[in-house]
C-alpha positions in Angstrom: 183.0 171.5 93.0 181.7 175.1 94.4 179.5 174.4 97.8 177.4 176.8 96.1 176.9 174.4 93.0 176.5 171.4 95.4 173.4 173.0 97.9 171.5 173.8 94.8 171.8 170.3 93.7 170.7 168.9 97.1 174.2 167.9 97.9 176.8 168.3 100.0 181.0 167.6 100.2 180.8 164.4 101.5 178.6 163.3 99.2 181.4 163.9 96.3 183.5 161.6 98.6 180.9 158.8 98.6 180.6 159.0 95.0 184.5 159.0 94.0 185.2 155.9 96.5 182.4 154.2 94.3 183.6 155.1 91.3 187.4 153.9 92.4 186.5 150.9 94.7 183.0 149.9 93.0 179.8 148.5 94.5 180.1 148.9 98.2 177.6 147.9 101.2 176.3 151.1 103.2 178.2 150.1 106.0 181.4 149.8 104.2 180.9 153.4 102.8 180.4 154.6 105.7 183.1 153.4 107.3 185.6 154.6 104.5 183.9 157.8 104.1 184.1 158.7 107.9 179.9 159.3 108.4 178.1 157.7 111.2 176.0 155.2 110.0 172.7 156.2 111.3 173.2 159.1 108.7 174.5 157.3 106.0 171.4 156.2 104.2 170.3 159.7 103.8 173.6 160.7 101.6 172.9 157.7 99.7 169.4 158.6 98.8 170.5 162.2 97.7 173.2 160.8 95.7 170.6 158.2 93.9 168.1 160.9 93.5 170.0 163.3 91.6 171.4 160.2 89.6 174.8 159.9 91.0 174.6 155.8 91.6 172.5 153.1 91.8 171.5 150.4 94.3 171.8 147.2 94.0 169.6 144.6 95.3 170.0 142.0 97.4 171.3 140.8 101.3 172.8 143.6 101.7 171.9 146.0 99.0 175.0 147.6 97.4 175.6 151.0 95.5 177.6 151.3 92.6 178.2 154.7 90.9 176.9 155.8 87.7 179.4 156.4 85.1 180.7 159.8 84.7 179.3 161.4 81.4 176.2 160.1 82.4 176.0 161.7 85.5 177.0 164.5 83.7 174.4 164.5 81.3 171.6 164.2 84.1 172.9 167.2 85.7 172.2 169.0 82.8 168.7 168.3 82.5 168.4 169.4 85.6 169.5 172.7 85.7 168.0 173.2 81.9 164.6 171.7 83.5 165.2 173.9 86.5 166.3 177.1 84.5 163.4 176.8 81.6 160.9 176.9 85.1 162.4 179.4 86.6 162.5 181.6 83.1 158.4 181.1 82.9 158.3 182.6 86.1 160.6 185.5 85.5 158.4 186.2 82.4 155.5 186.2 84.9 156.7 188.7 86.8 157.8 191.0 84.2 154.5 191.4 82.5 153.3 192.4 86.5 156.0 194.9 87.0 155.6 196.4 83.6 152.0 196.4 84.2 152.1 198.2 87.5 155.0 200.2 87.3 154.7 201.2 83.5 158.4 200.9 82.9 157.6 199.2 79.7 159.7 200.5 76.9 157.5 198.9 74.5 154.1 196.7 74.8 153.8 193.0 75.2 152.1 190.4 74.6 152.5 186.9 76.7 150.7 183.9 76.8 150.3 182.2 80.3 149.1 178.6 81.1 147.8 176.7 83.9 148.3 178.1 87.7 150.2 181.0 86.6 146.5 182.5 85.0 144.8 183.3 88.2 148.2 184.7 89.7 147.6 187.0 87.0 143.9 187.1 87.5 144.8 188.5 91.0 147.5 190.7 89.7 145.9 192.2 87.1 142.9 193.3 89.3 145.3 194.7 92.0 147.5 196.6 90.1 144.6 198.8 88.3 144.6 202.5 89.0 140.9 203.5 88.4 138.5 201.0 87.3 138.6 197.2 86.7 136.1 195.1 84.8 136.1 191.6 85.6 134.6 188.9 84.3 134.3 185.2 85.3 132.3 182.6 82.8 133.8 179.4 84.8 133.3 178.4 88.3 137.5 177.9 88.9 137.6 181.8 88.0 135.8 182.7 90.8 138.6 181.4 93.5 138.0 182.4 97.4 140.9 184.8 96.7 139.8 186.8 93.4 136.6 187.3 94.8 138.6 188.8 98.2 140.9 190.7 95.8 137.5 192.4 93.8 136.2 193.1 97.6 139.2 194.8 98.7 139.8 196.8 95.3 136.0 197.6 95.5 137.1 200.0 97.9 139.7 202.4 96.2 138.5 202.0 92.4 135.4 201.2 90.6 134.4 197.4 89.9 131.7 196.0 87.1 132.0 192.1 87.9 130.5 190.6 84.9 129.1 186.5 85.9 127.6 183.7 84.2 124.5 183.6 85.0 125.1 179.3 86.2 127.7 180.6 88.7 126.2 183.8 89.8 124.0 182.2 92.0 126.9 180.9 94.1 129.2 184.1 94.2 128.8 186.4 96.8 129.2 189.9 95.3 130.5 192.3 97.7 127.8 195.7 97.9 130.2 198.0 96.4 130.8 195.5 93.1 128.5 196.9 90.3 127.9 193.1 89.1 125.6 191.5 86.2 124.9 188.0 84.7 124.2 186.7 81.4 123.6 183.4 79.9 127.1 182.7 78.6 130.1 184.0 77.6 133.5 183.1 75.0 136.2 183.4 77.6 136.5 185.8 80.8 139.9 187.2 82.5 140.4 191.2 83.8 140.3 194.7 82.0 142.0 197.7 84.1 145.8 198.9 83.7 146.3 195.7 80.9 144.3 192.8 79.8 143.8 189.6 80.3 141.6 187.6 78.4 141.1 183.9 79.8 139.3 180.5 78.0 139.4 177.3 78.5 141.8 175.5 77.1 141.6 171.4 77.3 141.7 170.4 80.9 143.2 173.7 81.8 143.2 177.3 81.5 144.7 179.6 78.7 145.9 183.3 79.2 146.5 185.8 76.9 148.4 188.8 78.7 149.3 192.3 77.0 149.5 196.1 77.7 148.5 196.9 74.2 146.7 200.0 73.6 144.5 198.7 70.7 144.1 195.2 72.3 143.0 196.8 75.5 140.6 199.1 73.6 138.4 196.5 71.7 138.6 193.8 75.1 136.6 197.0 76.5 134.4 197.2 74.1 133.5 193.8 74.2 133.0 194.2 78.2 130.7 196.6 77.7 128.9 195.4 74.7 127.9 191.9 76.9 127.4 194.3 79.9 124.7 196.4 78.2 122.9 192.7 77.5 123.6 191.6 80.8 121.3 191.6 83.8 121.5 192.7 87.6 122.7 190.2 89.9 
């Protein structure tokens, strides 16, 4: 096996070794695999714990515990839940950063549309308010919008582009609003998220948060005529 293949599984070539001495000689004592193996026994614990963690073997209870290898096919199997597990995260993250290059760089061939879930949302939150070129209206109906780092994100914009920050009125009370923010409150709202170079539109979603992400012309049109349709019946903070 590539050492490539074995660091991103956590491993290492010894630890191949372990496992086909197991898998030839059977349930061994940590001491006796280490002596076989050829690794000092002060370090041989910590191969063993990598091998059971990725589903290489097994220990066995008792005075001493022993380890006995896992067969084959199903060690096989695991590792390809893994990397499927690993792969399908890594993907969600890719399509992440996608919609934020296409947003910001407009390389977009065509528009799109994504739906984001939990932490990912205020990444976007941030990114969608950094990225605009002249104006971005905000607006934040829940308290776990209006992070420590949004707020310093609308501050720093606030300085190169125009900002309408558009509160609850519950949580205006609490948010500092940064002299350059044009910002208003009103007694509730549907959903929140950011307007500027694309839209996001934000609501809660059972315990969490739900996203809906596009670039869309038309989409991007009505969301700011809704903004400014609540901002006409909102007040001055």
């Amino acid at each position: 096996m590539k050492k490539s293949v074995l660091k991103a599984l956590g491993l290492e070539e010894r630890d191949l070794a372990i496992y086909a001495l197991l898998v030839e000689r059977g349930a061994l004592t940590a001491r006796e695999i280490a002596e076989m193996v050829g690794i000092p026994y002060t370090k041989i614990y910590q191969r063993l714990d990598a091998l059971e963690g990725q589903g290489f073997l097994e220990r066995i209870e008792g005075r001493p515990a022993r380890y006995a290898a896992r067969p084959p096919a199903e060690v096989y199997k695991g590792l390809v839940s893994y990397a499927s597990t690993a792969l399908k995260a890594l993907k969600e993250q890719l399509d992440l950063l996608q919609t934020l290059y296409e947003s910001r760089y407009g390389k977009a061939s065509t528009t799109f549309i994504a739906l984001i879930r939990g932490d990912k949302v205020m990444e976007l939150l941030e990114e969608v308010i950094k990225a605009s070129d002249s104006a971005v209206y905000v607006a934040l109906p829940y308290p776990e919008l209006a992070t420590p780092r949004v707020m310093a994100a609308i501050e720093e914009e606030s300085k190169r582009i125009e900002v309408k920050l558009l509160l609850a009125k519950k949580i205006a009370k609490y948010v500092y609003s940064p002299p350059r923010v044009d910002a208003r409150a009103l007694e509730d709202m549907f959903g929140g998220g950011a307007l500027g170079n694309s839209a996001l539109l934000v609501v809660r979603h059972g315990e969490g948060l739900l996203g809906i992400h596009s670039n869309e012309r038309y989409l991007l049109d009505i969301a700011k005529t809704y903004f400014n349709y609540l901002w006409d019946r909102a007040e001055p903070v």
